[in-house]
BAZA-631752 format. One record per residue (C-alpha): residue in three letters; x, y, z. Coordinates in Angstrom, 3 decimals, decimal comma. Layout:
! BAZA-631752
+---------+----------+----------+----------+
| residuo |        u |        v |        w |
+---------+----------+----------+----------+
|     ALA |        X |        Y |        Z |
...
+---------+----------+----------+----------+
END
This chain:
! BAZA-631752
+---------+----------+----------+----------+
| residuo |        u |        v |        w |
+---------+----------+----------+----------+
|     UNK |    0,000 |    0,000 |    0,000 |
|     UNK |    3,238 |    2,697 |    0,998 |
|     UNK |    4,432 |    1,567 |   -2,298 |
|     UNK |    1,334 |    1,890 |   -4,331 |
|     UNK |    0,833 |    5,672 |   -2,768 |
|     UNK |    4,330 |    6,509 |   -3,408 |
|     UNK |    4,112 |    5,767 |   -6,988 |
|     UNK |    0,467 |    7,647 |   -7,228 |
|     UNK |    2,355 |   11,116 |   -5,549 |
|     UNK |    4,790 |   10,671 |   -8,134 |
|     UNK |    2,529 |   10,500 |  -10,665 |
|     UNK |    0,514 |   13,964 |   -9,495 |
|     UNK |    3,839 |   15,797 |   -9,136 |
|     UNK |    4,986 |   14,635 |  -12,892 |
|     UNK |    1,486 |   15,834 |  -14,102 |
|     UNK |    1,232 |   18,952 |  -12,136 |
|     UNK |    5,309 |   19,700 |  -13,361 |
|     UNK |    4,227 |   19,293 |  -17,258 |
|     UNK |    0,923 |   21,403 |  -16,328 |
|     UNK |    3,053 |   24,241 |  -15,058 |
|     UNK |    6,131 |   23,698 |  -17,237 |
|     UNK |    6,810 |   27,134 |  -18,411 |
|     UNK |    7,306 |   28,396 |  -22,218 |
|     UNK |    9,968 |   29,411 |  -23,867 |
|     UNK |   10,901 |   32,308 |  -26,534 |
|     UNK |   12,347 |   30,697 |  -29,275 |
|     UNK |   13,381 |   32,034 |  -32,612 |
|     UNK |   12,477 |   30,957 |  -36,620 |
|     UNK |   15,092 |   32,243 |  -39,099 |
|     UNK |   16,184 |   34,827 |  -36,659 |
|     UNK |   12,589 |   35,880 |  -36,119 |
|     UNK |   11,873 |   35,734 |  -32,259 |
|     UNK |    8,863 |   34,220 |  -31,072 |
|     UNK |    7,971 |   35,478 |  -28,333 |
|     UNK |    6,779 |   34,134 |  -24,784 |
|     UNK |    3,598 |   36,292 |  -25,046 |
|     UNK |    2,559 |   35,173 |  -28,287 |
|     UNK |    3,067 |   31,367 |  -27,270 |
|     UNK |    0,744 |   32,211 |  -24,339 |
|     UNK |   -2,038 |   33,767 |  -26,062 |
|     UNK |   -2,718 |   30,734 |  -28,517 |
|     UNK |   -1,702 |   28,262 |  -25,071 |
|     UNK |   -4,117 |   29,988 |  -22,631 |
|     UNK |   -6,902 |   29,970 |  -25,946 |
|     UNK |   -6,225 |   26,376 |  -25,888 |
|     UNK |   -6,803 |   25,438 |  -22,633 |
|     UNK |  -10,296 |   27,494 |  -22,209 |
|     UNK |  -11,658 |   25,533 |  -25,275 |
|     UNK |  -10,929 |   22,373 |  -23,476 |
|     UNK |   -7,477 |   21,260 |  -24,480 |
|     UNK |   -5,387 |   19,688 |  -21,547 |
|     UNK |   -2,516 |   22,077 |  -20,678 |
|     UNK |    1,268 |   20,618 |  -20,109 |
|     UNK |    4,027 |   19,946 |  -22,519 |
|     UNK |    2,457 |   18,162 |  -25,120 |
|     UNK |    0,128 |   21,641 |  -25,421 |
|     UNK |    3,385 |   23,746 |  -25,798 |
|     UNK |    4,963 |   21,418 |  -28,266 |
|     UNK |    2,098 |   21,707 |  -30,363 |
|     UNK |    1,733 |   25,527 |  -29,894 |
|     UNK |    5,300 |   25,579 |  -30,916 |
|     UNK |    4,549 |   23,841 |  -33,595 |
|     UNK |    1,578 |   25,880 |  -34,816 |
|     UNK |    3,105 |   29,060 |  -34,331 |
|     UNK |    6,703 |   28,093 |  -36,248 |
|     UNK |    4,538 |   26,626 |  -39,396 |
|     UNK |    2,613 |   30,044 |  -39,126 |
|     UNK |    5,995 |   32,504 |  -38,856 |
|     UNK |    7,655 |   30,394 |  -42,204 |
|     UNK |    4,206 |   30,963 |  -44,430 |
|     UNK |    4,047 |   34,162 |  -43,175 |
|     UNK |    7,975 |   35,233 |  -43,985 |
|     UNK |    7,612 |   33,248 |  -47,130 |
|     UNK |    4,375 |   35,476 |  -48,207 |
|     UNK |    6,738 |   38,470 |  -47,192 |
|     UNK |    9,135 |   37,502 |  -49,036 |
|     UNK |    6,981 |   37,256 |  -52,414 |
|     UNK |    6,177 |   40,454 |  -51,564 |
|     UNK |    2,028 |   40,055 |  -51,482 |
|     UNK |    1,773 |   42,630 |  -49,388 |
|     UNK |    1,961 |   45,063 |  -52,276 |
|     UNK |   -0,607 |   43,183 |  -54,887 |
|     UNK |   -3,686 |   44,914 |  -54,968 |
|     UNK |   -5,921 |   42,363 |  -53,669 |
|     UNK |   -4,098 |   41,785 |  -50,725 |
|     UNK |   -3,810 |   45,222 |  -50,162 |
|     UNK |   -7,294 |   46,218 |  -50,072 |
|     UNK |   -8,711 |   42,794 |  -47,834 |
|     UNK |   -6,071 |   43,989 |  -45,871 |
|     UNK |   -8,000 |   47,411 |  -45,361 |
|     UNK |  -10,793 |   45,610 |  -45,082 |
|     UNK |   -9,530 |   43,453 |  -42,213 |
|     UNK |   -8,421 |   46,602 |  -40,355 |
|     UNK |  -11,611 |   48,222 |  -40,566 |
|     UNK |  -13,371 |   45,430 |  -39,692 |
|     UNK |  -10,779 |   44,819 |  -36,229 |
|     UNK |  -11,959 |   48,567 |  -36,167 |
|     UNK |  -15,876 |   48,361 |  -36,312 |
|     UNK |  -15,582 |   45,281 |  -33,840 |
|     UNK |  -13,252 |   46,994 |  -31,088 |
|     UNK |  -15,343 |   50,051 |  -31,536 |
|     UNK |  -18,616 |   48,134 |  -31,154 |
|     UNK |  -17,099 |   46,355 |  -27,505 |
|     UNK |  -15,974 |   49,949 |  -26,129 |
|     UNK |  -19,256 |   51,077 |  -26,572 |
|     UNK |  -21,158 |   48,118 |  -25,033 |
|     UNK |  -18,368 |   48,408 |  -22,057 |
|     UNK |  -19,483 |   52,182 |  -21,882 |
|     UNK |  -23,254 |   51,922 |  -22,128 |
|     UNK |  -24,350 |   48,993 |  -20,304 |
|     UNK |  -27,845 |   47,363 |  -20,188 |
|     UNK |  -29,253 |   48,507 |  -17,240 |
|     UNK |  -30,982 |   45,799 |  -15,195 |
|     UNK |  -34,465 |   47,669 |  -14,623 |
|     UNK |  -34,718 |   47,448 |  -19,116 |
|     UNK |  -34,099 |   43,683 |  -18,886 |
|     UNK |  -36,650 |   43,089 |  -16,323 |
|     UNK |  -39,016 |   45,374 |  -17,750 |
|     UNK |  -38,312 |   43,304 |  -21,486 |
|     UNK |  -38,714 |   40,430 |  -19,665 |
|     UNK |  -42,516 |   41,407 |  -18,189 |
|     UNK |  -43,517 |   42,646 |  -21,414 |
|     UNK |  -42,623 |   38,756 |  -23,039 |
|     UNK |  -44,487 |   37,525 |  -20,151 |
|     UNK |  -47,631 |   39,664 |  -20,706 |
|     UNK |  -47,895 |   38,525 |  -24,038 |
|     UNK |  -47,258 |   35,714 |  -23,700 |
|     UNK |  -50,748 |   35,373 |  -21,785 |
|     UNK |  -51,728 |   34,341 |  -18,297 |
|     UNK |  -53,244 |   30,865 |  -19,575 |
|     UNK |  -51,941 |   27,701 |  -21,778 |
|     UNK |  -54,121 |   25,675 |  -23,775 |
|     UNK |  -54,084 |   21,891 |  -25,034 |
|     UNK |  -55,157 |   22,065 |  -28,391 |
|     UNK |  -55,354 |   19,495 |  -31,264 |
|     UNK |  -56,313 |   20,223 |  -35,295 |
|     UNK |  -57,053 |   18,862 |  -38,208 |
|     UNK |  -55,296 |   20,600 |  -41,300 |
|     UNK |  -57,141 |   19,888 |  -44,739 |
|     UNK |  -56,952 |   22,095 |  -48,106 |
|     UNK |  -60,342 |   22,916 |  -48,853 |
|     UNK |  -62,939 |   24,921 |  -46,884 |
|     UNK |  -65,308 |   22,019 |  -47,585 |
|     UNK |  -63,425 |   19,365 |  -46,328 |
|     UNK |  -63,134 |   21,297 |  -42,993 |
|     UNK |  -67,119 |   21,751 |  -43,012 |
|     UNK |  -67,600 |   17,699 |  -43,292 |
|     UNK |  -65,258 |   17,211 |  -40,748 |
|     UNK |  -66,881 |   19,230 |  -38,742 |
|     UNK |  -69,998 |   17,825 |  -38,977 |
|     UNK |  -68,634 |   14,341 |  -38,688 |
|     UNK |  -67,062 |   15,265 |  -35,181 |
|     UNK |  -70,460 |   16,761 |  -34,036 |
|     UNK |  -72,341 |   12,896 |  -35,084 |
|     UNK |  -69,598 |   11,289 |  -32,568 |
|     UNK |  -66,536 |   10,312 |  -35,052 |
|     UNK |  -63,404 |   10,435 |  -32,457 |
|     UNK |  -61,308 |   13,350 |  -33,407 |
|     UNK |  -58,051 |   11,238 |  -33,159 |
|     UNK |  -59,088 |    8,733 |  -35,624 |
|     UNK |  -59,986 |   11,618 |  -38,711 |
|     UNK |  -56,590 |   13,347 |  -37,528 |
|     UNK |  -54,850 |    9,973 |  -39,124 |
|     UNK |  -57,367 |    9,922 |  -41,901 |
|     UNK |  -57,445 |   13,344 |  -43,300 |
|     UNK |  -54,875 |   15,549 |  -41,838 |
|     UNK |  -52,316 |   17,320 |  -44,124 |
|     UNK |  -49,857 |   18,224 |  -41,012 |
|     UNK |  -47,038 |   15,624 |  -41,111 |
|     UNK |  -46,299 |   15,946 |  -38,147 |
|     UNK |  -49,413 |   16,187 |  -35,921 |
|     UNK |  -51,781 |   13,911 |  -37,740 |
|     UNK |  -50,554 |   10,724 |  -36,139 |
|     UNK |  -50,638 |   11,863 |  -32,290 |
|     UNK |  -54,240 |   13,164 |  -33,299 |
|     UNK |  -53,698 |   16,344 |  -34,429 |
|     UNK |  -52,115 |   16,890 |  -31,155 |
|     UNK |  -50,371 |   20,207 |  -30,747 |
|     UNK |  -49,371 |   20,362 |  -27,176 |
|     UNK |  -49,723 |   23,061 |  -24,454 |
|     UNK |  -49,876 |   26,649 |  -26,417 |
|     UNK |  -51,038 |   29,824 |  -26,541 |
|     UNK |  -52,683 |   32,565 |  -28,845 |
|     UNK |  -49,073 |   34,068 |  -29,656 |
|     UNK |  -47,493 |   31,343 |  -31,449 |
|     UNK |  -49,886 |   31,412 |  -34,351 |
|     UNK |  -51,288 |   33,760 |  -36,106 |
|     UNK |  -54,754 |   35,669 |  -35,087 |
|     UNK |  -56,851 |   33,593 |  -36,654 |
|     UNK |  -56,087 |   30,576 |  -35,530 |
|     UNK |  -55,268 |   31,574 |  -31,971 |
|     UNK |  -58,297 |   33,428 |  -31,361 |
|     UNK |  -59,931 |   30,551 |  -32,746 |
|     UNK |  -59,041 |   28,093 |  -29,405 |
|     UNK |  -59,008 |   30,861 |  -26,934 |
|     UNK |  -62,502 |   31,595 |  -27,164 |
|     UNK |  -63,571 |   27,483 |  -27,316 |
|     UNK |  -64,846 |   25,633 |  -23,869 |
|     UNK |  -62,921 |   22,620 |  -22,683 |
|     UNK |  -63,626 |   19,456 |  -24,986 |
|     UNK |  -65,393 |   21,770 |  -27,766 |
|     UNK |  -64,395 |   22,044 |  -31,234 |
|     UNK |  -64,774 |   25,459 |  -33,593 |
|     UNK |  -67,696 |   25,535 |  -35,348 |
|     UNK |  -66,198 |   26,917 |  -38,380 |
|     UNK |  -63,227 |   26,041 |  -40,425 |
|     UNK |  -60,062 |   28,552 |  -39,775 |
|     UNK |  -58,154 |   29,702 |  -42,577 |
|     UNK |  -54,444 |   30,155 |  -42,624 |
|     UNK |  -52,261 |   30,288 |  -45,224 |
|     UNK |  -51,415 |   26,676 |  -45,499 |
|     UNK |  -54,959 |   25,757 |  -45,643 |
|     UNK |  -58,245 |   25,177 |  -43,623 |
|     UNK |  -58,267 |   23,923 |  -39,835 |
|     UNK |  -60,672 |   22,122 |  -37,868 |
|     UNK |  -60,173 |   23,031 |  -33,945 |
|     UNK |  -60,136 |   21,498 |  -30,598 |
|     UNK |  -59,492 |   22,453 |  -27,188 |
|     UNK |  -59,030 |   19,410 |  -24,799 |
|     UNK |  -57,927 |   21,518 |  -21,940 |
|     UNK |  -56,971 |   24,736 |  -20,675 |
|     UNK |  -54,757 |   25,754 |  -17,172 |
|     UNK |  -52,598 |   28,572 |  -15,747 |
|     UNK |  -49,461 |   29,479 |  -17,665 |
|     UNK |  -46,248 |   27,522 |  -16,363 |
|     UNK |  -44,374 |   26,988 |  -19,654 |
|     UNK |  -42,721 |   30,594 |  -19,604 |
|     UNK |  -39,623 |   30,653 |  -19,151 |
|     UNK |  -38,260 |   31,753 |  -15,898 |
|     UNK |  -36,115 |   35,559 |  -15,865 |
|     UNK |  -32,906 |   34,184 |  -15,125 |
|     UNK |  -33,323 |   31,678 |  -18,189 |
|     UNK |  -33,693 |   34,114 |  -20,084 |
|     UNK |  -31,782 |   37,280 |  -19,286 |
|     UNK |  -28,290 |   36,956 |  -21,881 |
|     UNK |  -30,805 |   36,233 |  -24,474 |
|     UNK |  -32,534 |   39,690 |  -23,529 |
|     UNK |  -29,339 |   41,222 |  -23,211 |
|     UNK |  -28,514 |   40,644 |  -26,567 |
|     UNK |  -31,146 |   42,080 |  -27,606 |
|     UNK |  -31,305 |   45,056 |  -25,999 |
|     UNK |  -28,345 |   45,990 |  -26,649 |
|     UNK |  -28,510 |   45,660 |  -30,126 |
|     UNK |  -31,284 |   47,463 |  -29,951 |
|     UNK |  -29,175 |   50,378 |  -28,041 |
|     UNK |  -26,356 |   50,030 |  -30,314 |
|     UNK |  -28,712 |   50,383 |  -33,773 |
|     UNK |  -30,255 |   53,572 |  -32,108 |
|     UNK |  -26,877 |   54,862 |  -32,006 |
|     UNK |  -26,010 |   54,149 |  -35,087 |
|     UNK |  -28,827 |   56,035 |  -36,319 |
|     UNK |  -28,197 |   58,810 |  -34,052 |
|     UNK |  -24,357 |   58,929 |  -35,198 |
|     UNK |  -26,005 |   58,894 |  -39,226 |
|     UNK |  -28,364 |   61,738 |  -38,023 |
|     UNK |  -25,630 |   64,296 |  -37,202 |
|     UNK |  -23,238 |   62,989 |  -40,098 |
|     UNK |  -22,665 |   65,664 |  -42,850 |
|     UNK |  -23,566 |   64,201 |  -45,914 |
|     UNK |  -23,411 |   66,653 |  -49,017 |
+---------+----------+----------+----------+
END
């Protein structure tokens, strides 16, 4: 066992050593490479996943030496002068320019947390205060809908003219089932349509959309607890918002431009 733990602490020190062995400048036909540079693709490395120790620097080594001889060798054609190269060149720059711009002013002009809550209570509100289980039937003619309509109110089960007649791939065979919803995510007609319906009632008209006629149920209805909670869904909100922010001042920044 004294053996067995010796050779284990051995082990941890060797790893931890290559973990923390340190980097080295090194130079590539008199070009020095330095510490610094090593580090920056190293440290990238390691936050994407990549183990860090020895066998990380020799590849980093070996990334950045094939990198330095393409780049002399391009130098040394001289392709920094043809046109082409020039000009995505200036394109590059401005482009590092528009981009470093762009994160000083996000830096400077913050979301402020009082917007993202408020965003988030708006989603909320329209998203609606109740969820409803709701199942269709999606035919292409007006008169189809009308016949299954009136075959549903003789006593034909709703799940078995789904199978039969349903154009919506992917709902027919659960029965035209399309889960808990609300108004929102469909269009007016068709979400109207089920709001307004009892519990276990189907519309007694056909609903028109623009991929074709739909025959309605409501099997249930309950309090919303689908939406999203605010923490869930705060970065998403402060992406957006400050997009939003950052569009506004472009537009501002157009508005006082002289343009003659």
């Amino acid at each position: 066992m004294q053996k067995k733990i010796l050779v284990l602490g051995i082990a941890a020190m060797m790893a931890a050593g290559a973990a923390n062995a340190e980097l080295q400048a090194f130079k590539v036909n008199g070009q020095t490479v330095s510490v610094a540079q090593q580090k920056e693709m190293y440290d990238a490395a390691v936050a994407q996943g990549q183990p860090a120790g020895a066998e990380l620097e020799r590849m980093v080594k070996s990334s950045i030496t094939q990198q330095t001889v393409l780049l002399q060798a391009a130098k040394k054609a001289k392709l920094e002068k043809d046109p082409d190269v020039k000009k995505n060149l200036e394109h590059a720059r401005e482009q590092l320019l528009l981009n470093a711009y762009l994160r000083d002013w996000v830096k400077k002009n913050p979301v402020k947390d009082a917007d993202i809550k408020a965003a988030y209570d708006a989603e909320k509100r329209a998203y609606g205060d109740t969820e409803y289980e709701v199942r269709h039937i999606l035919v292409k003619t007006e008169d189809q809908a009308k016949n299954i309509i009136k075959r549903l109110e003789k006593g034909t089960d709703f799940d078995k003219l789904a199978k039969e007649f349903s154009e919506d791939q992917g709902t027919k065979n659960q029965g035209g089932k399309l889960g808990w919803v609300v108004p929102r995510h469909f269009g007016p007609s068709l979400g109207t349509s089920f709001a307004a319906l009892k519990e276990g009632s189907v519309a007694q008209a056909p609903v028109r959309t623009q991929v074709g006629f739909h025959v309605v149920k409501l099997d249930k209805k309950r309090p919303a607890q689908l939406f999203p909670d605010y923490e869930s869904q705060k970065p998403q909100l402060v992406k957006v918002l400050t997009n939003k922010k950052f569009n506004e001042h472009i537009a501002a920044l157009i508005k006082d431009a002289k343009i003659q």
